[in-house]
C-alpha positions in Angstrom: 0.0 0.0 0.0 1.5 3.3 -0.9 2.3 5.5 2.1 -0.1 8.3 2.9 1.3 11.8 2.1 1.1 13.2 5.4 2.5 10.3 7.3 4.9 10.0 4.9 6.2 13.5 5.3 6.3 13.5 9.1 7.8 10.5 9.7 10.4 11.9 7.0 10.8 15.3 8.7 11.2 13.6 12.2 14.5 11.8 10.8 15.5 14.7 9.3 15.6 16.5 12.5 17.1 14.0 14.3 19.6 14.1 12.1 20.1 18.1 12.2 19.9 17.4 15.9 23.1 14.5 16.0 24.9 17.4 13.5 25.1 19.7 16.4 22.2 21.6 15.0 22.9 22.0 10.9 23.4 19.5 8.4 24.5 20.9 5.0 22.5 20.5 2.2 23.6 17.5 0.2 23.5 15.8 3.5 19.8 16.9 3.5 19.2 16.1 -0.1 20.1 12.6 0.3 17.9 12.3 2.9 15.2 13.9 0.9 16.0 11.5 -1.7 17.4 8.3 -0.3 16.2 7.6 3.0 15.1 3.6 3.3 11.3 3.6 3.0 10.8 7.9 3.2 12.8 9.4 1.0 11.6 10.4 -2.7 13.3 7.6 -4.6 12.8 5.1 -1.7 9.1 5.7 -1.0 6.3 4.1 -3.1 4.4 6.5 -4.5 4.3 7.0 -8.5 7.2 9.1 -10.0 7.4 8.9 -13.6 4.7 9.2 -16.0 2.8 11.7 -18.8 0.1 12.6 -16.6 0.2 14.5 -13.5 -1.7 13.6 -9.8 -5.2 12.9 -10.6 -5.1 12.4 -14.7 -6.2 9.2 -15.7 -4.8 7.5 -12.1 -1.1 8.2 -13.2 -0.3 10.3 -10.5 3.0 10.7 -11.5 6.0 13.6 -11.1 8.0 14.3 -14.1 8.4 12.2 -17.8 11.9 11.5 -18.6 12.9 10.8 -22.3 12.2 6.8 -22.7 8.6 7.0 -21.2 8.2 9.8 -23.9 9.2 7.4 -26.8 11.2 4.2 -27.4 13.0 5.5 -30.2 14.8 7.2 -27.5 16.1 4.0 -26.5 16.6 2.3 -29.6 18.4 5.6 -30.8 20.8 5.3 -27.7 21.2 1.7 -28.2 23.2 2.0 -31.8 26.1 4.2 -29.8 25.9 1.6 -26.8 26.0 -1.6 -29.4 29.2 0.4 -31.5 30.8 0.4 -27.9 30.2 -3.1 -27.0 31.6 -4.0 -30.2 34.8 -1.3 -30.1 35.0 -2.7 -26.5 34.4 -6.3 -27.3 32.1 -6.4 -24.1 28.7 -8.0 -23.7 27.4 -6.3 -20.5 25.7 -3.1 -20.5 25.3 -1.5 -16.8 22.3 0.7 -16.1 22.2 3.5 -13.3 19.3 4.5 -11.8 17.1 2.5 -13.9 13.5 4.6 -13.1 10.2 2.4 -14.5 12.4 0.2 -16.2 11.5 1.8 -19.8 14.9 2.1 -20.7 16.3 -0.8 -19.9 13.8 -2.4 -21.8 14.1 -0.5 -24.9 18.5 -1.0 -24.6 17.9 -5.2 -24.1 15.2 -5.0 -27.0 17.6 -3.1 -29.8 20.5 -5.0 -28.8 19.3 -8.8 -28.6 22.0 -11.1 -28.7 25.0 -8.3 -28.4 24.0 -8.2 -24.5 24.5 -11.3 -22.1 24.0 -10.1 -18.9 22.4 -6.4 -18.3 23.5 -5.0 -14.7 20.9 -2.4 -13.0 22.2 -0.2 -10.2 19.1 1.1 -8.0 19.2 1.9 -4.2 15.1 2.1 -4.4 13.5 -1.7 -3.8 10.1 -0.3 -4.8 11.7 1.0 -8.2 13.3 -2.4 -8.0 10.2 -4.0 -8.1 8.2 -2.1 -10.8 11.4 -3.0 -12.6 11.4 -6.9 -12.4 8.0 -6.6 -13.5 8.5 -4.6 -16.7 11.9 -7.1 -17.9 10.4 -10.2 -17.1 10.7 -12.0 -19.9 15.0 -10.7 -20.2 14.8 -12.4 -16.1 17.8 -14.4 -18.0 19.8 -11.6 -18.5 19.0 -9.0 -16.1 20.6 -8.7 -12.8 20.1 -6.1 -9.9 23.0 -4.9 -7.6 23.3 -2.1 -4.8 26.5 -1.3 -5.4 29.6 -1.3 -8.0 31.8 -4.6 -8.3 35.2 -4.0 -7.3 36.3 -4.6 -11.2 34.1 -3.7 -14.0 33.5 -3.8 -17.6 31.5 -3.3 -20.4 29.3 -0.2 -21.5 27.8 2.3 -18.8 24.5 4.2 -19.5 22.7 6.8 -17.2 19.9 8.6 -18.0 19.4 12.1 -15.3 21.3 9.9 -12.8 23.8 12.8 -12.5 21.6 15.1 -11.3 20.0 13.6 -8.8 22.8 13.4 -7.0 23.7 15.3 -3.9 25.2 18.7 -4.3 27.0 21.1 -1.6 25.0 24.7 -2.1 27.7 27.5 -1.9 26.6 31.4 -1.0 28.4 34.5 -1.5 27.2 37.9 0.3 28.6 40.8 -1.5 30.1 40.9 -4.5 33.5 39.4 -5.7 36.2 41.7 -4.4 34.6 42.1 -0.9 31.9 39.1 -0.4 32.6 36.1 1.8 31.4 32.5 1.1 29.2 30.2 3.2 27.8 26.9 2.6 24.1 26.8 3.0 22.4 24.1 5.3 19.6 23.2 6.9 18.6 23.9 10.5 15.2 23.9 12.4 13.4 27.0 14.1 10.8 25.4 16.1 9.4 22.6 14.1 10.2 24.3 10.9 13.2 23.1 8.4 14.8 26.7 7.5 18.3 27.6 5.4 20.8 28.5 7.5 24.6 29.7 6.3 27.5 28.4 7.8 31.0 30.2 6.9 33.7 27.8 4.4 36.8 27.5 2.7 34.7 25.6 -0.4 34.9 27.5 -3.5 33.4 27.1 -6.8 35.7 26.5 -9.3 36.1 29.2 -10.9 35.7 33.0 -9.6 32.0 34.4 -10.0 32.6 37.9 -11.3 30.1 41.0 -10.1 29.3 43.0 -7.3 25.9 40.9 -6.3 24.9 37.9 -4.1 25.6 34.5 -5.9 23.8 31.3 -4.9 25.5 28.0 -6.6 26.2 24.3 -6.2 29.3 22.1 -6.5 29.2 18.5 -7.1 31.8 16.3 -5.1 29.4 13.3 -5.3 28.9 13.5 -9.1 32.2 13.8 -9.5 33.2 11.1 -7.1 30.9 8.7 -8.4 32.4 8.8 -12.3 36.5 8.8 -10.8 35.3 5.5 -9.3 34.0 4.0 -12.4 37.3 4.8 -13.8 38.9 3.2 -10.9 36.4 0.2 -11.7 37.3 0.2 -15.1 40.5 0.4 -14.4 40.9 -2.5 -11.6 39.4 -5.0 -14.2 42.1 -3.7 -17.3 44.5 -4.4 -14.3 43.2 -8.0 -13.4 43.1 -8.8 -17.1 39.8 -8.3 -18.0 38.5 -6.0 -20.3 37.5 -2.0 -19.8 34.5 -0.4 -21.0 32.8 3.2 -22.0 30.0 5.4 -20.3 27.5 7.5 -21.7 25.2 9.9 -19.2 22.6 11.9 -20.8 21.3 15.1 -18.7 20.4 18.5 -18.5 23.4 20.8 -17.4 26.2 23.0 -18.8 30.1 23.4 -19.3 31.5 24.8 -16.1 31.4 28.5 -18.2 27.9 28.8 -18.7 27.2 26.9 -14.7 28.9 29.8 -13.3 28.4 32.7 -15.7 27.6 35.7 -13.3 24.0 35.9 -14.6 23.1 32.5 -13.1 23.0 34.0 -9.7 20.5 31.9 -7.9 21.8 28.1 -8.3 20.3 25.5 -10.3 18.4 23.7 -7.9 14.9 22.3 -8.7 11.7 20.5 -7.8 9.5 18.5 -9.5 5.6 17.1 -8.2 2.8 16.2 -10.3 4.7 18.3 -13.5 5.2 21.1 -11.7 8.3 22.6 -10.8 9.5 25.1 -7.7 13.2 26.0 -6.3 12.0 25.4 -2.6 13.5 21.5 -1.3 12.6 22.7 2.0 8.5 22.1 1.8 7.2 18.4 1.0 9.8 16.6 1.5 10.2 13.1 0.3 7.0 13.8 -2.1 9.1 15.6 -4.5 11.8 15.3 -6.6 14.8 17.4 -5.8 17.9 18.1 -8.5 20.3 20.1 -9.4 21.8 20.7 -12.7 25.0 19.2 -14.3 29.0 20.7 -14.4 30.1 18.9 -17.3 33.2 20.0 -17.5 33.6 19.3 -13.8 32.2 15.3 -14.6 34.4 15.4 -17.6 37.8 16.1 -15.5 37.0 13.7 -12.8 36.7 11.3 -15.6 40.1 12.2 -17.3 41.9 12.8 -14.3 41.0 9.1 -13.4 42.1 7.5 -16.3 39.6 8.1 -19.0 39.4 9.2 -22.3 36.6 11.3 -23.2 34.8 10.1 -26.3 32.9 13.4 -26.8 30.1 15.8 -25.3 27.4 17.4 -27.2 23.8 18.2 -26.8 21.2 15.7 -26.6 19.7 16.5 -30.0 22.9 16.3 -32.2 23.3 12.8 -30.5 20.2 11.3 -30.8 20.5 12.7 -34.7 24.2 11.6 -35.2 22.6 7.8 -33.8 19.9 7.5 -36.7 17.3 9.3 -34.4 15.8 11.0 -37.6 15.6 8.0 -39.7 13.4 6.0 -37.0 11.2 9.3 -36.9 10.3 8.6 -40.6 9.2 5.2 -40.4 6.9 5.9 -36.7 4.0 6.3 -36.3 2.5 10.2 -35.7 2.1 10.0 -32.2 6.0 8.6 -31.7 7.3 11.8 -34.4 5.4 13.9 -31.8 7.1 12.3 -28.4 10.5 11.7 -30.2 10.5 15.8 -31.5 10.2 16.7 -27.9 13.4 15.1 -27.4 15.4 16.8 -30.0 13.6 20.2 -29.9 16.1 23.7 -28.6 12.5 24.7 -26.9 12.0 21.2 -25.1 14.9 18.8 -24.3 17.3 19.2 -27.3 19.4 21.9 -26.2 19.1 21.6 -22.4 20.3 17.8 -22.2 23.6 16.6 -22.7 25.4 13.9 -23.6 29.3 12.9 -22.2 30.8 9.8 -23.5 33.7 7.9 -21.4 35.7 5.1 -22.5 39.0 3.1 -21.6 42.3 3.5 -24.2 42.7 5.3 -27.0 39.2 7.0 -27.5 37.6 6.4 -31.2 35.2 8.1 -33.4 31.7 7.8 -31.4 28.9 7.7 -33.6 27.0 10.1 -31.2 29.7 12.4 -31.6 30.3 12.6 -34.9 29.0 15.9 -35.6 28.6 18.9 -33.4 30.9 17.9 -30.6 31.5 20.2 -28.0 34.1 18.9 -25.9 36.5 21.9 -26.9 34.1 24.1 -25.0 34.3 21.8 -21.5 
């Protein structure tokens, strides 16, 4: 039975004040997120109540948060899967590893395109009730799907993750005053009375490059993003070192080069929510019935990955790799309603521009088809 809203939320904000309480009154703000997010049985990803879907609350029983690219349309997936079946063949793998796997729909739509050229397909989820509506959905692949909590201490084959990157804990980082004069705090959380509230806290963190501008400046960094891709290029790595083989890793989200994150302009941060496909910059109210994320630094995921060992196989918008991977040719042959969902995907207005792509692999780095026009990795 899915957990009521309102018990859900206070049994939610009573951990998260214990928590704050332990802390010695403040817990910073990816320490909060992850508990908004990842807390067994409470948090957003770990709770049972409908996340992804069309419709929002209360339209045709969907009762869902947000739609992300393969519920939209499997050519999404199919489209992804001619890059991931080039790399299993340039890698001469036959495991593909999924993060964050949602409903299931891509996973699906990856084991479909590639038949034969996958033997075992790996699924990374923290959330058993995600995990369940998963095993459901690939049934009939039971032979070659697997679930895991955590990475193997050697791996290989080809990585995909689909807005895994963003959902993953950020640090929130405050200047008062401008650049010559302003000092920096990282923003937490505390409570005044029984209500969560932002409170500042004085650090040494930085972002990574100087804000320029006289004004306040509200931003994020990403030490968890960033630490989660160096240790898939240590994973990678243990297995070339074993004797095994390596592998390549594509993640598809919405961000920007470290430039445009922390252009002066972008002064109040990046954070987000998202309930019943609606969206508000306030984490703080209705916790663990939203979604909470932050957008992507690619260049700072693209230096954790080539300071680790990796070669960096390109990094372009969403629409020029969907394109460059026959995403238009599928579009001819669909039906209307699938043209419709698949445009979306490849629109500037929609998810085209906004989403990008980052491609990873092990050795020398080839010619990706995903990449093969309008790469961007000179701009990172």
């Amino acid at each position: 039975m899915t957990t009521e809203p309102t018990s859900l939320t206070t049994a939610l904000h009573k951990l998260l004040a214990r928590a704050i309480g332990t802390a010695g009154g403040w817990i910073g703000f990816d320490r909060f997120m992850a508990l908004a997010l990842y807390a067994p049985g409470l948090g957003y990803y770990a709770n049972e109540r409908a996340k992804f879907g069309t419709m929002p609350a209360g339209v045709k029983g969907e009762g869902s948060d947000f739609v992300t690219a393969p519920e939209l349309t499997p050519l999404f997936g199919q489209a992804l899967a001619r890059q991931v079946g080039e790399a299993l063949a340039r890698t001469d793998t036959d495991e593909v590893w999924e993060f964050g796997a949602g409903s299931g729909a891509l996973a699906l739509q990856l084991l479909e395109a590639l038949g034969d050229q996958v033997t075992r397909y790996t699924i990374v989820d923290l959330s058993s009730t995600l995990r369940a509506r998963q095993q459901a959905l690939l049934a009939k692949h039971g032979d070659k799907v697997r679930w895991v909590s955590a990475l193997p201490e050697a791996l290989q084959g080809v990585v995909v993750g689909n807005e895994v990157l963003d959902a993953m804990p950020v640090k929130l980082l405050a200047r008062r005053g401008g650049q010559a004069d302003g000092a920096w705090f990282e923003r937490g959380v505390t409570l005044e009375g029984d209500a969560l509230v932002w409170s500042d806290s004085p650090t040494a963190l930085r972002p990574p490059v100087e804000i320029e501008g006289p004004h306040d400046y509200l931003t994020e960094i990403h030490p968890q993003a960033e630490a989660f891709i160096a240790t898939l290029a240590d994973r990678f790595n243990a297995s070339l070192r074993n004797g095994g083989k390596g592998g390549a890793a594509f993640f598809l989200d919405y961000g920007f080069p470290e430039s445009e994150y922390y252009h002066p302009q972008r002064h109040m941060g990046t954070v987000m929510c998202h309930l019943a496909h609606q969206s508000d910059d306030n984490p703080l109210l209705s916790v663990g019935l939203k979604d909470i994320t932050a957008h992507v630094n690619f260049t700072g995921v693209a230096l954790a990955g080539q300071d680790n060992g990796l070669g960096v196989l390109g990094y372009t918008s969403q629409a020029r790799f969907l394109l460059n991977c026959g995403l238009a040719q599928a579009m001819e042959q669909a039906p209307a309603t699938e043209r419709i969902n698949a445009h979306k995907l490849v629109a500037e207005h929609e998810m085209g521009e906004l989403f990008k792509v980052v491609g990873f692999c092990t050795g020398a780095p080839w010619d990706a088809m995903g990449f093969a026009r309008g790469d961007r990795s000179h701009g990172l």
